[in-house]
C-alpha positions, 0 to 999 in steps of 0.5 A, spaced: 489 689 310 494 692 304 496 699 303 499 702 297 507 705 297 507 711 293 512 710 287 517 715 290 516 713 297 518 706 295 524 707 291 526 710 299 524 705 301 529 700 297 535 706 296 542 702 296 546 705 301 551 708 297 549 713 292 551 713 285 550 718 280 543 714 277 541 716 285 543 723 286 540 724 279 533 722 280 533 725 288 534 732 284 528 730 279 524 728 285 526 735 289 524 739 283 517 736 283 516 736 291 518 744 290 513 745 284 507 742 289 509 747 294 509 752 290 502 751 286 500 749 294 502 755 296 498 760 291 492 755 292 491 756 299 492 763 297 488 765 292 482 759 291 482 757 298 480 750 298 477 746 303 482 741 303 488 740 298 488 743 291 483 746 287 480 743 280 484 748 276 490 747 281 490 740 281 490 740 273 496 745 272 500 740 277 498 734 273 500 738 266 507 740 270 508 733 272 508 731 265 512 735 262 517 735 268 517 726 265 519 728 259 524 733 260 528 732 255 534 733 259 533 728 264 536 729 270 540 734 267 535 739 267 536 746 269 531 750 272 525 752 267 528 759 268 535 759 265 532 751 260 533 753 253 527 749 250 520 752 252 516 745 254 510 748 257 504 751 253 504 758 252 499 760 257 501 754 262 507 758 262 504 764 263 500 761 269 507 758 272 510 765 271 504 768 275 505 762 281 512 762 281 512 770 283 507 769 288 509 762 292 516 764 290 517 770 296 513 765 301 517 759 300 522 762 303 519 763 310 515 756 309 520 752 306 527 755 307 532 749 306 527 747 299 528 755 297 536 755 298 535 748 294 532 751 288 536 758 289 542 754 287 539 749 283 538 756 278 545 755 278 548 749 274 549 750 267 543 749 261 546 742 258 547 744 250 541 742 245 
């Protein structure tokens, strides 16, 4: 019987074992999706209460994040959203990222505190130039 390796999961799987900056950059990029699924688990299992996993409406947004996060014009350079120069998101897809931030932002910090601290010092690299 086959089983199927997710992308991300195989590219740990193959990592040489020195790191280059084409590694480190991609981890980072990887780090930012793994705190945007937390943060949107978080305010789903707060407010919608799902059985199981995600929400319809959550389950949307995650895929919208995820693709804007694929087409970040800065790549691996990206800053987080926050302190970005360039609004990627949609006006209301912003406003509802706003809303999940301010409310799985808090919690994060008891539920996940080394993603946290990650993210907290994320907010600090500089915005690349347009």
């Amino acid at each position: 019987m086959k089983t199927t390796v997710e992308p991300l999961e195989m590219a740990k799987l193959i990592r040489p074992a020195r790191k280059t900056k084409n590694d480190l950059a991609a981890e980072r990029l990887a780090r930012e999706w793994e705190t945007m699924t937390t943060m949107v688990r978080i305010y789903c299992r707060d407010h919608h209460r799902p059985a199981t996993g995600l929400c319809a409406e959550c389950e949307q947004f995650l895929a919208y994040a995820n693709l804007r996060l694929e087409r970040c014009r800065f790549g691996p350079e990206k800053p987080t959203c926050a302190k970005c120069p360039v609004h990627c998101y949609q006006r209301e897809r912003r406003e509802q990222v706003r809303v999940i931030m301010r409310h799985a932002g808090p919690r994060m910090l008891w539920e996940q505190p080394i993603m946290s601290l990650r993210h907290w010092l994320d907010g600090f690299r500089k915005s690349p130039q347009i």
